[in-house]
N, C-alpha and C positions, 0 to 999 in steps of 0.2 A: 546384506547380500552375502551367500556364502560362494566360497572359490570352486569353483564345480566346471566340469563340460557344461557347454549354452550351444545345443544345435543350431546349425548356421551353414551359409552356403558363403562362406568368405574365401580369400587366397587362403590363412593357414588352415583352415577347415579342409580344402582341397588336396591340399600336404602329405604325404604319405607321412608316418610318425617318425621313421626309423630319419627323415630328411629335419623331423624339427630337433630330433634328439644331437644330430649333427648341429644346428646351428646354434642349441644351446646351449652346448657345451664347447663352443668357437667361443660364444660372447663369452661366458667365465674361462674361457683360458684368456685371451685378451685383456680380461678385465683385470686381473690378476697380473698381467705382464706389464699394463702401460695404464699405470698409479699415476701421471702427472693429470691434471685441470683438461688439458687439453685433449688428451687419450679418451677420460673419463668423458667428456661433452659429446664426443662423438660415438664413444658407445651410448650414453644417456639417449641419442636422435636414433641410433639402430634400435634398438629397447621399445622405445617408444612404437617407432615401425613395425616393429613385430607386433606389439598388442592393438594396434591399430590394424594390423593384416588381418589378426584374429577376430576382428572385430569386436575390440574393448576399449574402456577408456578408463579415468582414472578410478572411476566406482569399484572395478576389478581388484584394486591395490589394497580396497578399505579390512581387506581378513587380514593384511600385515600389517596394521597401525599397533601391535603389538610390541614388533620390531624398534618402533620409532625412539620411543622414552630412551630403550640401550642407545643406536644410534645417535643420539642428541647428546647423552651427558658424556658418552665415552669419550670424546675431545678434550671434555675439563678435566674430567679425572686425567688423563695422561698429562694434560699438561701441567698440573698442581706440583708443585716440589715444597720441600719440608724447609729447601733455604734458598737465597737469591739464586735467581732472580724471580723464587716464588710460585711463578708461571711461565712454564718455558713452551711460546710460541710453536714455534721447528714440531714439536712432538703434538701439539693440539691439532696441528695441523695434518701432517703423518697420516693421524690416528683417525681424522674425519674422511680424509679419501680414502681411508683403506674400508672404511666403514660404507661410505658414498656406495662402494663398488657392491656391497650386500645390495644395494636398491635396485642396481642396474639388472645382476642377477634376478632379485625378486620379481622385475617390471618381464623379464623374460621368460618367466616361469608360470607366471601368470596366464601370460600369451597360450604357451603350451597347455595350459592346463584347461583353460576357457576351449581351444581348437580339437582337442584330443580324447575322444568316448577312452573310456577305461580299458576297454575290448582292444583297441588298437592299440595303446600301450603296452598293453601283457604280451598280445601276438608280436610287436616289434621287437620286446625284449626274447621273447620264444625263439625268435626266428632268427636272430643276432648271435645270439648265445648258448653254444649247440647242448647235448643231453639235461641233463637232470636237472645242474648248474641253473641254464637256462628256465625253465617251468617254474623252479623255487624261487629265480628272481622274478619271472614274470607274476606269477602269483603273488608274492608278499606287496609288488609294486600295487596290483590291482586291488587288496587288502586295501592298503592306505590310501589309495583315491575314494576309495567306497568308504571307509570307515571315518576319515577323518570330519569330515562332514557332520556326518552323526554325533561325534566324539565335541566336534565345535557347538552343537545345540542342543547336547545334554548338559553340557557347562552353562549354556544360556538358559535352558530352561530352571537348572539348580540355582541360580542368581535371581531369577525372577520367581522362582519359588521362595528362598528367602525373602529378598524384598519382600513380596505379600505380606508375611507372617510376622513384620515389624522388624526383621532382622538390620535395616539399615542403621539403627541405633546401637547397632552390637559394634566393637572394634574392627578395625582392618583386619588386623590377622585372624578373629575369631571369622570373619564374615569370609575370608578365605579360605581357610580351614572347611566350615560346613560346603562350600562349593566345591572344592575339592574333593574332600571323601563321597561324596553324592555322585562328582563326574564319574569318580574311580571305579564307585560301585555300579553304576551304569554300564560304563565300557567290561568291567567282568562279565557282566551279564551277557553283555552281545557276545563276548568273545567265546561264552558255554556256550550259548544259542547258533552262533557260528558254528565251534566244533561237529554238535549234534547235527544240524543243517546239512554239512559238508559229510558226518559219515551215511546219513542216509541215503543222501543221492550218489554214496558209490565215488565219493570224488576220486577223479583219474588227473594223472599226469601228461597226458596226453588229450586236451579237449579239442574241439573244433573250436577254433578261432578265424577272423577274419580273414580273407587272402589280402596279399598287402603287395603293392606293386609300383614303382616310379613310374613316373611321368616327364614330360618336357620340361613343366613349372619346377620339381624337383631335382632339377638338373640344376638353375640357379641356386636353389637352397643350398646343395650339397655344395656347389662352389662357392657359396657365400662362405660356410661355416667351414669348407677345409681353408678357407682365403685369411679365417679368422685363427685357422691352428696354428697355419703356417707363420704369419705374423708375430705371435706368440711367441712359435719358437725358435724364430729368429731375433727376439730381444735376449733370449735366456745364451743362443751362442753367438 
């Protein structure tokens, strides 16, 4: 399953973008502020709500099992020392919630990403962010929702084009290697085929994008996620 927009009529479907952009960036400052078990469990059940809002569930998560292997051994590597006491607890531990909190993130981003056409991310970002500034980020954002997709199943396809060809008997690193230069050379290609694309049709700075407008429901969001700024940073003074 790849992480994309999934048209849907849910609560964060309903969302205006610039209101999920607020609350997702509440959960990471929060997450970021309050590192203890307890801070962390209760962003984990917000997290969770939101991709539940968006109508997703853990299937949604399976594009970041990437993540996990780091996640899992960084605790021992931090905790190994070279002399007694060998393995130092205190820092294994540190090191997994600080890590914890990439998930809670990631379970948030997910949400957004499952709730949100591309179209309404650019014009959020367009209309937040006033001249030129604005367009270049909305555009590069749109770039990466739209390409990365692509970029993920040119990799799958170069894996399973090895495999075919016997390649699972070749080394690790060799079997990485040919998947790699294969992704590389793919994504150059879209990225010539883009260029071209984009001078024909005249690309402008200035497109017609969605009209974007709050609502009632976006009035909680917004409160939820300045509820989450504020908390924040009131740990930091």
């Amino acid at each position: 399953m790849t992480l994309a927009y999934v048209p849907g009529d849910s609560l964060a479907h309903r969302l205006d973008p610039r209101s999920k952009l607020v609350v997702q960036g509440g959960v990471v400052a929060a997450a970021y502020a309050y590192t203890t078990p307890t801070g962390l469990l209760a962003l984990t059940a917000l997290a969770w709500g939101c991709l539940w809002a968006a109508g997703g569930d853990r299937r949604d998560l399976w594009e970041y099992r990437f993540a996990l292997p780091v996640l899992v051994v960084a605790p021992f590597v931090a905790g190994v020392a070279l002399g007694e006491p060998w393995f130092r607890v205190g820092r294994a531990v540190d090191t997994a919630l600080a890590g914890y909190r990439v998930v809670v993130v990631l379970v948030v981003g997910a949400a957004y990403v499952r709730s949100t056409p591309v179209r309404d991310s650019r014009a959020a970002i367009h209309h937040t962010v006033p001249g030129t500034a604005g367009a270049v980020l909305g555009v590069g954002v749109a770039l990466v929702f739209r390409f990365l997709p692509l970029v993920i199943q040119d990799l799958r396809s170069a894996r399973a084009a090895v495999k075919s060809r016997g390649g699972g008997r070749l080394p690790v690193h060799e079997r990485m290697r040919l998947v790699a230069v294969a992704g590389v050379n793919r994504a150059l290609g879209r990225a010539d085929r883009l260029g071209a694309a984009l001078a024909a049709r005249c690309f402008a700075w200035n497109p017609t994008l969605p009209a974007l407008a709050f609502d009632d429901t976006d009035s909680l969001a917004l409160a939820l996620g300045g509820g989450l700024f504020a908390a924040a940073l009131a740990t930091v003074l």
